[in-house]
N, CA, C and O atoms as a Tinker XYZ file with bonds, in Angstrom:
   352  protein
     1  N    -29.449000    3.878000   65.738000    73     2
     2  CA   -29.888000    4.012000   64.372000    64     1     3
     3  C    -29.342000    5.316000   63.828000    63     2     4     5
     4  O    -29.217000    6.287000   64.574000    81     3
     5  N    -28.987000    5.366000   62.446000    73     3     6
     6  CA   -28.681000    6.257000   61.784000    64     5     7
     7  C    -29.309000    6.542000   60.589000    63     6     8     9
     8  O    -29.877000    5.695000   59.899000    81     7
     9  N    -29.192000    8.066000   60.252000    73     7    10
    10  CA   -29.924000    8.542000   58.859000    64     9    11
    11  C    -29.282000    9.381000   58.530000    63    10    12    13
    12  O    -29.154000   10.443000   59.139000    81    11
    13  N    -28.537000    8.961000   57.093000    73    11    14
    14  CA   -28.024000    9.982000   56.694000    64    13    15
    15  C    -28.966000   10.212000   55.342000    63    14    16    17
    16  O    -29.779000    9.328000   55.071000    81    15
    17  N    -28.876000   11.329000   54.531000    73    15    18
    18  CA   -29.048000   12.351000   53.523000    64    17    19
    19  C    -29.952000   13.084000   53.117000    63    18    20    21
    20  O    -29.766000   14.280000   53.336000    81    19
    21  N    -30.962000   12.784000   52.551000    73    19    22
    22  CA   -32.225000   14.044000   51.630000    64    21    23
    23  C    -33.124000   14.507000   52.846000    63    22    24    25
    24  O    -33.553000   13.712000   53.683000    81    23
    25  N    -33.338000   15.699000   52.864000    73    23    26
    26  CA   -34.244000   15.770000   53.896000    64    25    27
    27  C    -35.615000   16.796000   53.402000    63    26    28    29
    28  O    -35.388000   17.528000   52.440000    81    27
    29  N    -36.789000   16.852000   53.932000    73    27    30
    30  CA   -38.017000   17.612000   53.440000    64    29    31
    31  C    -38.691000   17.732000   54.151000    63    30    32    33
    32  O    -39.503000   16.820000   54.312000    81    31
    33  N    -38.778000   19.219000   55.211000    73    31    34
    34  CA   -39.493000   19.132000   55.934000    64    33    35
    35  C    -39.703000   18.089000   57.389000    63    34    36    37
    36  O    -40.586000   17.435000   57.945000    81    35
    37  N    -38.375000   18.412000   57.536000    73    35    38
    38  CA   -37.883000   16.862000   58.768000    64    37    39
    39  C    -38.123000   15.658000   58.544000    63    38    40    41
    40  O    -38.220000   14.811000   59.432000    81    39
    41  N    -38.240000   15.454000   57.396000    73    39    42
    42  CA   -38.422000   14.551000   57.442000    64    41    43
    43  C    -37.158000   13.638000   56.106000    63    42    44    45
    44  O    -36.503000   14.478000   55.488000    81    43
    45  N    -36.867000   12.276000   55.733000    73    43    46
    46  CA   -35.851000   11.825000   55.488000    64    45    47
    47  C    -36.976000   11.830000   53.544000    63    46    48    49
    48  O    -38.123000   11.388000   53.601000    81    47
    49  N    -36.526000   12.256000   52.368000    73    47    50
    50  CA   -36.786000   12.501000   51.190000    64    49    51
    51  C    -36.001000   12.664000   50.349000    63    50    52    53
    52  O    -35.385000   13.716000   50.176000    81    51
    53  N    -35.906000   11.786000   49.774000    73    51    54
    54  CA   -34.909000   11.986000   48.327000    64    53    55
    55  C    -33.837000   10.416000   49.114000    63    54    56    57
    56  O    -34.231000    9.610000   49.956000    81    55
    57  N    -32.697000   10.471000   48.540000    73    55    58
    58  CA   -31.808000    9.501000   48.669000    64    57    59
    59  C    -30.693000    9.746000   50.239000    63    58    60    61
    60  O    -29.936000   10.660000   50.563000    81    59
    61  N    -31.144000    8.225000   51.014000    73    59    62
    62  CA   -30.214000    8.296000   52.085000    64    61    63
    63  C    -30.195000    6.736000   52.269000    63    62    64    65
    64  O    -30.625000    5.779000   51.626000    81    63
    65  N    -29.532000    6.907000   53.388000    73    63    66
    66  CA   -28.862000    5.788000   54.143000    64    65    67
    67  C    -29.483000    5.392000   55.591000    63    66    68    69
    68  O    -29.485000    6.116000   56.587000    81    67
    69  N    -29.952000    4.224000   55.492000    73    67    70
    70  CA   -30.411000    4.023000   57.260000    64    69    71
    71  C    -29.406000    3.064000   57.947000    63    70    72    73
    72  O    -29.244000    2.207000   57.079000    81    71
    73  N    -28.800000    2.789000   58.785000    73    71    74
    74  CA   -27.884000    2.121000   59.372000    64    73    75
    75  C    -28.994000    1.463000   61.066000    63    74    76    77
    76  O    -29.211000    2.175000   62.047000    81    75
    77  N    -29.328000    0.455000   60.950000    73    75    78
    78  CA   -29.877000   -0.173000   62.400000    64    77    79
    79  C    -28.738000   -0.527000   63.447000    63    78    80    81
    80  O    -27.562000   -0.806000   63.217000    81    79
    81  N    -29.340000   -0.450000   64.543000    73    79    82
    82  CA   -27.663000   -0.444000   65.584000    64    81    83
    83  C    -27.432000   -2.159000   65.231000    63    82    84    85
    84  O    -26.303000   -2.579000   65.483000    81    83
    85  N    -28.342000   -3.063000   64.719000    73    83    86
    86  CA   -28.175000   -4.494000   64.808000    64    85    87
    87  C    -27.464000   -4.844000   63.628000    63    86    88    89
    88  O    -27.116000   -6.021000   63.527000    81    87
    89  N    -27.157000   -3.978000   62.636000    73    87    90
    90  CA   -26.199000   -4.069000   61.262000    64    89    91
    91  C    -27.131000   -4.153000   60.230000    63    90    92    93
    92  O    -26.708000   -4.285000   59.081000    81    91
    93  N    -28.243000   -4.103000   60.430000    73    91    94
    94  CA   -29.278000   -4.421000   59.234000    64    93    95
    95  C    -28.839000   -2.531000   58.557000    63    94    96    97
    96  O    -28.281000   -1.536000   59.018000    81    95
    97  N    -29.510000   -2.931000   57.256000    73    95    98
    98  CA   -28.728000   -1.648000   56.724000    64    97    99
    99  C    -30.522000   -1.574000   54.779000    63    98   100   101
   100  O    -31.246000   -2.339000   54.143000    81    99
   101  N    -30.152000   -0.024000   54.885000    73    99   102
   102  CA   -31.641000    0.487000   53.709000    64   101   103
   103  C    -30.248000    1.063000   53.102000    63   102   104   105
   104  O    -29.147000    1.130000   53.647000    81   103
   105  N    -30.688000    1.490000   51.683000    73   103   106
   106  CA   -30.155000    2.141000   51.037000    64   105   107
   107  C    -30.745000    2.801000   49.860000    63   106   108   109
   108  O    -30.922000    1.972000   48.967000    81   107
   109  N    -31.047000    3.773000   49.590000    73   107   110
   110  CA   -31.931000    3.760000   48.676000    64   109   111
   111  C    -32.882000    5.378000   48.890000    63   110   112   113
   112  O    -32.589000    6.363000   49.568000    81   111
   113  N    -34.187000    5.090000   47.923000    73   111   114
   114  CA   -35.100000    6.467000   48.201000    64   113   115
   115  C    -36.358000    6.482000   49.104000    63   114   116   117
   116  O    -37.030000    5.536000   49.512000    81   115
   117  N    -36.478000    7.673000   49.284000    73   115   118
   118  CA   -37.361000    7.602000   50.926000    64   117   119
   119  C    -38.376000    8.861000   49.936000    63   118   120   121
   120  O    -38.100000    9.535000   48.944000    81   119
   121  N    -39.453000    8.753000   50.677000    73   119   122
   122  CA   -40.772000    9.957000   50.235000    64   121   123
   123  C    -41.614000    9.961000   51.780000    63   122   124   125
   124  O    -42.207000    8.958000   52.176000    81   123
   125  N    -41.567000   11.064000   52.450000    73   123   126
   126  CA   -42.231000   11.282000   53.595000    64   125   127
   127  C    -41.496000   10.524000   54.683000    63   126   128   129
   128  O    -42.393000   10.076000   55.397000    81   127
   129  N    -40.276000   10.134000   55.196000    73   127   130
   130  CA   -39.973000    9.005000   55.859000    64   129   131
   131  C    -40.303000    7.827000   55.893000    63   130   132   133
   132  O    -40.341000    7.191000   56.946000    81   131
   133  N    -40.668000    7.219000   54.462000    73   131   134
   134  CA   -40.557000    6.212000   54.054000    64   133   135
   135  C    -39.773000    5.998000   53.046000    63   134   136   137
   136  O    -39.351000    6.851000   52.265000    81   135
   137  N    -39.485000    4.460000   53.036000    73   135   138
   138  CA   -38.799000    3.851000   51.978000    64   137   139
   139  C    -39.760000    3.839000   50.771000    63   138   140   141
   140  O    -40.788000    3.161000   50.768000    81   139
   141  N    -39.255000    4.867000   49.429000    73   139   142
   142  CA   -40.093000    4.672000   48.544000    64   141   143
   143  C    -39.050000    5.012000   46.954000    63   142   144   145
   144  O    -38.136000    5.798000   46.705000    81   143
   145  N    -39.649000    4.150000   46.302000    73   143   146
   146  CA   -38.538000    3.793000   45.023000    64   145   147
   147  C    -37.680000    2.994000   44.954000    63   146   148   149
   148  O    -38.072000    1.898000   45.355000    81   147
   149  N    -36.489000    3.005000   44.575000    73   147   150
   150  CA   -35.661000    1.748000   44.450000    64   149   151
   151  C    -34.739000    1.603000   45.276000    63   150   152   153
   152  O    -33.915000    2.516000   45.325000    81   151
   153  N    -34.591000    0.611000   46.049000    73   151   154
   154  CA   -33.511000    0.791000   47.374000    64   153   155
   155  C    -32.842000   -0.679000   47.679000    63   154   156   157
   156  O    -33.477000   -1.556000   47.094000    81   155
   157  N    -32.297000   -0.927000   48.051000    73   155   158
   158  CA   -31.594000   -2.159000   48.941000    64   157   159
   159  C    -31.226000   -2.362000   49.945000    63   158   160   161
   160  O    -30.325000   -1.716000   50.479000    81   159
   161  N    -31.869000   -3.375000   50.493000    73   159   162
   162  CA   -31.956000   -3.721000   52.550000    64   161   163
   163  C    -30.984000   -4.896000   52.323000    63   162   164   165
   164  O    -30.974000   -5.783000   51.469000    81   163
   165  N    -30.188000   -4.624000   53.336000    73   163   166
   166  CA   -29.388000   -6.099000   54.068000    64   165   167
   167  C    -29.299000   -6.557000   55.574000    63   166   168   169
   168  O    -29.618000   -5.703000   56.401000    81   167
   169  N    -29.089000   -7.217000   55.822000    73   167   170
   170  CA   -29.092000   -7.803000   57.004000    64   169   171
   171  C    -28.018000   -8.621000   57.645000    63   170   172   173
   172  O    -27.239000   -9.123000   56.834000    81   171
   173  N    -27.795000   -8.869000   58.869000    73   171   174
   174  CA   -26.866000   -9.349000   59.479000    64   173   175
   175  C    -26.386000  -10.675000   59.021000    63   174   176   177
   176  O    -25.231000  -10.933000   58.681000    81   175
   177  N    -27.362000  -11.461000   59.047000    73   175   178
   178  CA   -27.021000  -12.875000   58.291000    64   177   179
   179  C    -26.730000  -12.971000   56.795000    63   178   180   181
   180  O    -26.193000  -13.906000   56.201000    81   179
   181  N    -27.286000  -11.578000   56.202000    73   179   182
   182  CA   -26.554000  -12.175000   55.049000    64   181   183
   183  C    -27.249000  -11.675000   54.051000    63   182   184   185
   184  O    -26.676000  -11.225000   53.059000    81   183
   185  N    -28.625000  -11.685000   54.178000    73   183   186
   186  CA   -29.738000  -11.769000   53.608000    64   185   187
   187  C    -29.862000  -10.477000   52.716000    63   186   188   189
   188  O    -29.171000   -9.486000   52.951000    81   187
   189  N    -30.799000  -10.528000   51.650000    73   187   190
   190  CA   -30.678000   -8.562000   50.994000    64   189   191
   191  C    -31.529000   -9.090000   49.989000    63   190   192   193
   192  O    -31.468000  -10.177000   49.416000    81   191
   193  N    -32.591000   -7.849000   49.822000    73   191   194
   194  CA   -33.017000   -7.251000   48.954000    64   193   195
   195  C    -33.254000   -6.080000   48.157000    63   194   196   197
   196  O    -33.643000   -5.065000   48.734000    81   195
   197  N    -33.097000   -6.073000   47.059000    73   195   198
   198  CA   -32.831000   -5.413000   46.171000    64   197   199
   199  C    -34.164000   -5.054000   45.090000    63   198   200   201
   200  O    -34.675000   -5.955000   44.424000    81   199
   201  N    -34.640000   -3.637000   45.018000    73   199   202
   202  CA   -36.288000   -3.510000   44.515000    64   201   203
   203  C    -36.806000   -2.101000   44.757000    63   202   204   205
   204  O    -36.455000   -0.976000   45.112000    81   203
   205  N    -37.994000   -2.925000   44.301000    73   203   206
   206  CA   -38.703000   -1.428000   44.429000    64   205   207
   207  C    -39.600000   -1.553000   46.076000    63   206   208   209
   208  O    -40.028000   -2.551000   46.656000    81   207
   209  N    -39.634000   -0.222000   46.426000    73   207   210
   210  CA   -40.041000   -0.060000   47.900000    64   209   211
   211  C    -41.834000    1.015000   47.211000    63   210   212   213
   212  O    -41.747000    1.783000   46.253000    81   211
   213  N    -43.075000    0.799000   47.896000    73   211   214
   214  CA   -43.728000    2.108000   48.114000    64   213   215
   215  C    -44.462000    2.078000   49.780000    63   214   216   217
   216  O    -44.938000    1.149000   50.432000    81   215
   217  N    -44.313000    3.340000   50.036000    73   215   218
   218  CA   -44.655000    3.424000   51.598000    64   217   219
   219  C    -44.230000    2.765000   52.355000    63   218   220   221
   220  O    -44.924000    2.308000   53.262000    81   219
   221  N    -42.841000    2.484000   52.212000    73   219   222
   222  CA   -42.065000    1.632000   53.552000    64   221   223
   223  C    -42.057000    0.388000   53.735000    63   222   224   225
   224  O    -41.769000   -0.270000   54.735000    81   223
   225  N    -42.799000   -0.282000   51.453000    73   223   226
   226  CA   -42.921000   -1.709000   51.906000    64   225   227
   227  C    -42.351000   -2.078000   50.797000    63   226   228   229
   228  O    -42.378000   -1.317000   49.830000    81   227
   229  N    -41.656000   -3.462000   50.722000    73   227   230
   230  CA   -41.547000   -3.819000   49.519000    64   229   231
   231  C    -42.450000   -4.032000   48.407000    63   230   232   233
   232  O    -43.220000   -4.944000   48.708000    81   231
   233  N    -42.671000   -3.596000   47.303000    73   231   234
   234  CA   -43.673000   -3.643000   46.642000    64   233   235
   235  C    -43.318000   -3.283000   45.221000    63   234   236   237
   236  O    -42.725000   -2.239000   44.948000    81   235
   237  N    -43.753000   -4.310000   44.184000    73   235   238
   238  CA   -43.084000   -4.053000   42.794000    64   237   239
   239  C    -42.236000   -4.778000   42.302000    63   238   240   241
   240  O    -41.969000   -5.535000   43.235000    81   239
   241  N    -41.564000   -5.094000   41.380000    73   239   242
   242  CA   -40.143000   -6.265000   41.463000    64   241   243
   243  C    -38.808000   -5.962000   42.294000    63   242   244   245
   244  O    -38.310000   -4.927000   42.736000    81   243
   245  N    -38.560000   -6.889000   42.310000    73   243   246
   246  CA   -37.394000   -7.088000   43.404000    64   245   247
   247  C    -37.088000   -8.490000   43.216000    63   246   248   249
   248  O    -37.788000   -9.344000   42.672000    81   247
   249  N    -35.714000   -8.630000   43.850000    73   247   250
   250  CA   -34.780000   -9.821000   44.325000    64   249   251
   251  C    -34.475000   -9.957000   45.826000    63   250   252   253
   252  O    -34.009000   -9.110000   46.589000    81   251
   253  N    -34.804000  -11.074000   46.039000    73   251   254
   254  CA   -34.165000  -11.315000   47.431000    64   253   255
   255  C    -33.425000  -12.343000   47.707000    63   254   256   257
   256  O    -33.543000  -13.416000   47.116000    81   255
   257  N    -32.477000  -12.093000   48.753000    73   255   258
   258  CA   -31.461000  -13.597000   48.654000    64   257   259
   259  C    -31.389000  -13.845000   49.923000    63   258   260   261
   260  O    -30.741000  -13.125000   50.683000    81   259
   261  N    -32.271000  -15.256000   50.442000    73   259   262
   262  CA   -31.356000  -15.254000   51.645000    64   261   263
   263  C    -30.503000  -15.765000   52.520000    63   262   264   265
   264  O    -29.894000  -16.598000   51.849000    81   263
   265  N    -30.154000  -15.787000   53.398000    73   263   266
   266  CA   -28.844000  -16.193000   53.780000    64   265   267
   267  C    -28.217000  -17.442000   53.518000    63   266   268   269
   268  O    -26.999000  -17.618000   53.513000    81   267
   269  N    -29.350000  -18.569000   53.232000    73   267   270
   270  CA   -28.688000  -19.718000   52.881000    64   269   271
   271  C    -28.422000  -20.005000   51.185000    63   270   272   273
   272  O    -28.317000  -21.017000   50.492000    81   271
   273  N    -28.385000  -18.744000   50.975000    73   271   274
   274  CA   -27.535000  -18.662000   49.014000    64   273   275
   275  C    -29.324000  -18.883000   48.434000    63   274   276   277
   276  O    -29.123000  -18.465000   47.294000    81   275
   277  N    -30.805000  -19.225000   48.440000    73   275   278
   278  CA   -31.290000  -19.398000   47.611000    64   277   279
   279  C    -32.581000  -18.044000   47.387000    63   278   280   281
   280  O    -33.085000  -17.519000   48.380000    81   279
   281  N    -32.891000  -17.717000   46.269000    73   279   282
   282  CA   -33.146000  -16.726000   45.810000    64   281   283
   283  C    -34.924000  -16.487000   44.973000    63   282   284   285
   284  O    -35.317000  -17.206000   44.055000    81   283
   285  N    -35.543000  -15.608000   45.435000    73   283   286
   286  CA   -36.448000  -15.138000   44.269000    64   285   287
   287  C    -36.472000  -14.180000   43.912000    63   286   288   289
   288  O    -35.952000  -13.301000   44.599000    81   287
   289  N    -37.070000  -13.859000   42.686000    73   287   290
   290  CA   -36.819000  -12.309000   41.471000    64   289   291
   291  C    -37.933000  -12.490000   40.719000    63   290   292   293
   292  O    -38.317000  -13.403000   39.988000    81   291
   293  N    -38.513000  -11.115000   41.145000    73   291   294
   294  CA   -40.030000  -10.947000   40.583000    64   293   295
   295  C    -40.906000  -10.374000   40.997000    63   294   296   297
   296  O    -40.625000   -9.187000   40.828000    81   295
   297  N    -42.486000  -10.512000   41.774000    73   295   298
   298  CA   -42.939000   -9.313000   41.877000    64   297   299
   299  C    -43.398000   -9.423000   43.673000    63   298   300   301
   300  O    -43.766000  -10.412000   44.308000    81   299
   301  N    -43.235000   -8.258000   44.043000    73   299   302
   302  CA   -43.523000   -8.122000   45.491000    64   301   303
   303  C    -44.786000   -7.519000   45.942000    63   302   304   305
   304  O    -44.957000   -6.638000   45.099000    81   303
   305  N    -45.759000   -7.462000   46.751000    73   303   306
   306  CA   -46.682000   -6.768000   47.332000    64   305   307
   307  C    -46.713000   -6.621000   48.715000    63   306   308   309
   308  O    -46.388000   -7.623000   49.352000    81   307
   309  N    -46.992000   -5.724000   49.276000    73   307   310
   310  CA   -46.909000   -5.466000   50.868000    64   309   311
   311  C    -45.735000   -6.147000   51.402000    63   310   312   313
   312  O    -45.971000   -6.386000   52.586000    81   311
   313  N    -44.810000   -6.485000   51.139000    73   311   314
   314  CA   -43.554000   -6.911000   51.594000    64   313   315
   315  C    -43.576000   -8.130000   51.612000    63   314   316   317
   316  O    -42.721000   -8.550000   52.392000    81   315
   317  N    -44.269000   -9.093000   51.021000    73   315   318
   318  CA   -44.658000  -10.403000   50.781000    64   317   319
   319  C    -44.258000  -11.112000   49.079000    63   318   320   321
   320  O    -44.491000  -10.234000   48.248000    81   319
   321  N    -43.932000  -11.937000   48.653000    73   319   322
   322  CA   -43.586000  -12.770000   47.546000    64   321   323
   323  C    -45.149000  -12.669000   46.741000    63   322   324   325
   324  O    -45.907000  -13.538000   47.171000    81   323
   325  N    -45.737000  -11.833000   45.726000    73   323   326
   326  CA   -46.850000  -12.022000   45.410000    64   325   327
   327  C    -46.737000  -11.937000   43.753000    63   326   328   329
   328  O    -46.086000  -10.983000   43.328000    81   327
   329  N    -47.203000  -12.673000   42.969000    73   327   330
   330  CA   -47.072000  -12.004000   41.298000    64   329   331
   331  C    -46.208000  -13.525000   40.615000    63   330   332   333
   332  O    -45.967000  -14.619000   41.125000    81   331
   333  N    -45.919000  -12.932000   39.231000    73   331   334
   334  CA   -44.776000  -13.675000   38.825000    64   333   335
   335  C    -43.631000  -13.920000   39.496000    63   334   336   337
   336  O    -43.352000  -12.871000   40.077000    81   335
   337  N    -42.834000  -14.729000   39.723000    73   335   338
   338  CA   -41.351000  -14.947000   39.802000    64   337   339
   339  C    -40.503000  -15.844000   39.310000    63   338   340   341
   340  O    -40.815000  -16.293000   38.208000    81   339
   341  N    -39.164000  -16.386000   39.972000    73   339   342
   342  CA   -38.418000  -17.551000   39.809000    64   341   343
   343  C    -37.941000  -17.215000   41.028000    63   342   344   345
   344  O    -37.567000  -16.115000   41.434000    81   343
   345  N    -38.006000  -18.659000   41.783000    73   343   346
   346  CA   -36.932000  -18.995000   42.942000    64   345   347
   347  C    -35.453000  -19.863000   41.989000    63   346   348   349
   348  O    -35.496000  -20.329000   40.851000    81   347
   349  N    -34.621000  -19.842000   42.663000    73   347   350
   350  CA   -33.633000  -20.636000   42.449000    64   349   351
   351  C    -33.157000  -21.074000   43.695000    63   350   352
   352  O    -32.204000  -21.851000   43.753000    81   351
């Protein structure tokens, strides 16, 4: 695993990069060593979302696509599909 950029107090804050040794991949803003604010995760198969993160979870609107091309956009809670959306 890798971490690159903002750092506060050892810890990863402000805007970086996480790299998993399995290719899954964060991008985006971190607060306390978490994923927090707007960031984008991908994954080996294919898969990615794109959103808002708080405390290391998806949470807030976002898009996700996954690997087999079909999609929802709209609102997230605890890293779960919760709120308004549209699948396609």
């Amino acid at each position: 695993m890798l971490l690159k950029g903002e750092w506060l107090d050892d810890k990863a804050h402000g805007y970086g990069t996480y790299t998993h040794t399995d290719g899954a991949k964060y991008e985006g803003y971190w607060k306390e060593d978490k994923q927090d604010g707007l960031g984008k995760e991908t994954w080996p198969d294919g898969s990615c979302y794109q959103g808002d993160y708080k405390q290391g979870r998806k949470s807030g609107h976002g898009k996700f696509k996954w690997a087999d091309g079909s999609e929802y956009e709209g609102q997230f809670m605890e890293n779960n599909i919760h709120g308004k959306g549209n699948n396609r």
